[in-house]
N, C-alpha and C positions, 0 to 999 in steps of 0.2 A: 545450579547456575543456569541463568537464562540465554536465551538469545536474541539479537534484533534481526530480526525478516523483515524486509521489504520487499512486499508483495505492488509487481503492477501489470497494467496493461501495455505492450510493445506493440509495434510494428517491426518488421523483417530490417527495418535502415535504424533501428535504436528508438524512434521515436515514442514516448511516452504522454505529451503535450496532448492534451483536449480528444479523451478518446471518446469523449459521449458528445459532442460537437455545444458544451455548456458553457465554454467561453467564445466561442464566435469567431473560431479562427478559420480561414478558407481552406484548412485541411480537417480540420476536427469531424467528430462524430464518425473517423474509420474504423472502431471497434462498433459501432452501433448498424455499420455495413451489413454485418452479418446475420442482424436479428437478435431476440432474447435468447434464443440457447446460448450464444458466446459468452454472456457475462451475467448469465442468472446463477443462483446458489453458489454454494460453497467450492467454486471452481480454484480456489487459491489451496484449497485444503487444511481449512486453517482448526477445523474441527473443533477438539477442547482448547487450545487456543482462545476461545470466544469464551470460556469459561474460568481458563489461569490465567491468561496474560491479558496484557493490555495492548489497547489501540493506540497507536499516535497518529498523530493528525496534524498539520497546518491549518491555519485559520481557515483560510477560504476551500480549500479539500473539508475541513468541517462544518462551515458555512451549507456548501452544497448537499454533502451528503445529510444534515442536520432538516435539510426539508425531505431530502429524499424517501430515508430510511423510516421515520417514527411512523406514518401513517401504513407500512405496508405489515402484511402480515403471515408470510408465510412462514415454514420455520426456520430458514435462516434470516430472513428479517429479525423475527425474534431474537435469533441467537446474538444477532448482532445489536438490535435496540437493547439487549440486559447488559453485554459488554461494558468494561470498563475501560474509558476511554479518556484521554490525557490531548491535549489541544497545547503547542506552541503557537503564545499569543502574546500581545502585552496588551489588550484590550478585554475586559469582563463578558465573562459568556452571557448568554441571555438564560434563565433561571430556568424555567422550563424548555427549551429547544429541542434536547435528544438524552435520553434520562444517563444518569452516569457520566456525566464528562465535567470534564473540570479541566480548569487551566495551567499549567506546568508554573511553577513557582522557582526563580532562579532562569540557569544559564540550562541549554538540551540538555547538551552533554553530560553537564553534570547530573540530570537528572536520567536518563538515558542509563550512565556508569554506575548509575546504584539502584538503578529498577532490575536490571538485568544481571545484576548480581543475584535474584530471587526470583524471577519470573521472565518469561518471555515476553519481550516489547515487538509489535507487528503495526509497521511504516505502509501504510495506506494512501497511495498517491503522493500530492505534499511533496514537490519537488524542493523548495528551498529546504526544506527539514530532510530531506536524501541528503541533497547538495552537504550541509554542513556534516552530517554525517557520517559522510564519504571520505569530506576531509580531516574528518578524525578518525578515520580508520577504526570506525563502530559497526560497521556493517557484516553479518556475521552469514549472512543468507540474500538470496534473494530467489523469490520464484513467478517466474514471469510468465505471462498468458501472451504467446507469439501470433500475430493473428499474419495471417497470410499475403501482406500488401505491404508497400511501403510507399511513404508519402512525399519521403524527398524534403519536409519542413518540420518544423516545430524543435522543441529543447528535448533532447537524449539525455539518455538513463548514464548513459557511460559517456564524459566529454572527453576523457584522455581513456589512452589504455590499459585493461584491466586481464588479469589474467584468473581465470575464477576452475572452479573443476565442478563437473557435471555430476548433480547426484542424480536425478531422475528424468524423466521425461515420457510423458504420456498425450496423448489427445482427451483434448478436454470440449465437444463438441466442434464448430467449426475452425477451432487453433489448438495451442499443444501447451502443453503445461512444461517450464523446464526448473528444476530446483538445483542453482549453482548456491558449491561454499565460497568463500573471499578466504578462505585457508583451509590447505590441504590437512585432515585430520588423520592422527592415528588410532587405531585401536585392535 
């Protein structure tokens, strides 16, 4: 059985909104503060992941990264332009754009409840696709890159409160890596 990770960029006050400053908010671009070390390579650790599971995506979080990602080349680029990757849309992708994606056919959720019965689904930005989510209590991970500031604006990861438990947490150049569950596991 799979999982859904929602992997994102934070600030210290929750905020998640415009960390590369690509929508033009007067607070955006605070993870790009830091330089390429804070959100170069596989700082999510998402490792084979990029090889079993799949990506999801909101349109415009795939819009962006769809220019972003195909022309670079390093070897997480790679990992990430072979990825297969699933787009919440009601609009046709453009045929060549970012090789492997395709558009979710049906309602998330339901498609979310039977992918992850087989493989791990990993939520990449794409805050309305969190949002519903969340409110289907599908989220089963999240592991967040805390950058060290907080901005005081933009849409948070958490609107109400959540109670999650801490699996890890490391430095991940200039911020820290933290991997909560959304349910306490036994084993």
């Amino acid at each position: 059985m799979g999982r859904l990770i929602v992997v994102q960029y934070i600030t210290l006050d929750g905020v998640v909104e415009d960390p590369d400053g690509s929508d033009g908010t007067p607070f955006g671009g605070w993870a790009m503060r830091f330089g390429p070390e804070g959100v170069a390579g596989d700082k999510f650790r998402l490792g084979d992941m990029l090889e079993t599971g799949v990506l999801l995506f909101g349109r415009r979080t795939w819009d962006h990264f769809a220019e972003l990602w195909p022309p670079r080349d390093t070897p997480f680029a790679q990992a990430m332009n072979r990825a297969e990757k699933a787009v919440a849309t009601s609009r046709p992708l453009p045929a060549a754009a970012w090789t492997n994606s395709r558009a979710i056919a049906g309602p998330l959720t339901d498609w979310v409840a039977a992918t992850i019965a087989t493989r791990d689904v990993v939520v990449i930005g794409s805050g309305s696709v969190v949002g519903e989510l969340q409110a289907s209590d599908l989220v089963d991970e999240y592991r967040l890159i805390a950058f060290p500031l907080a901005v005081a604006a933009g849409r948070r990861l958490f609107p109400d409160p959540q109670q999650l438990e801490l699996v890890s947490s490391e430095m991940v150049g200039p911020a820290s890596l933290t991997v909560h569950r959304t349910r306490t596991t036994t084993g």
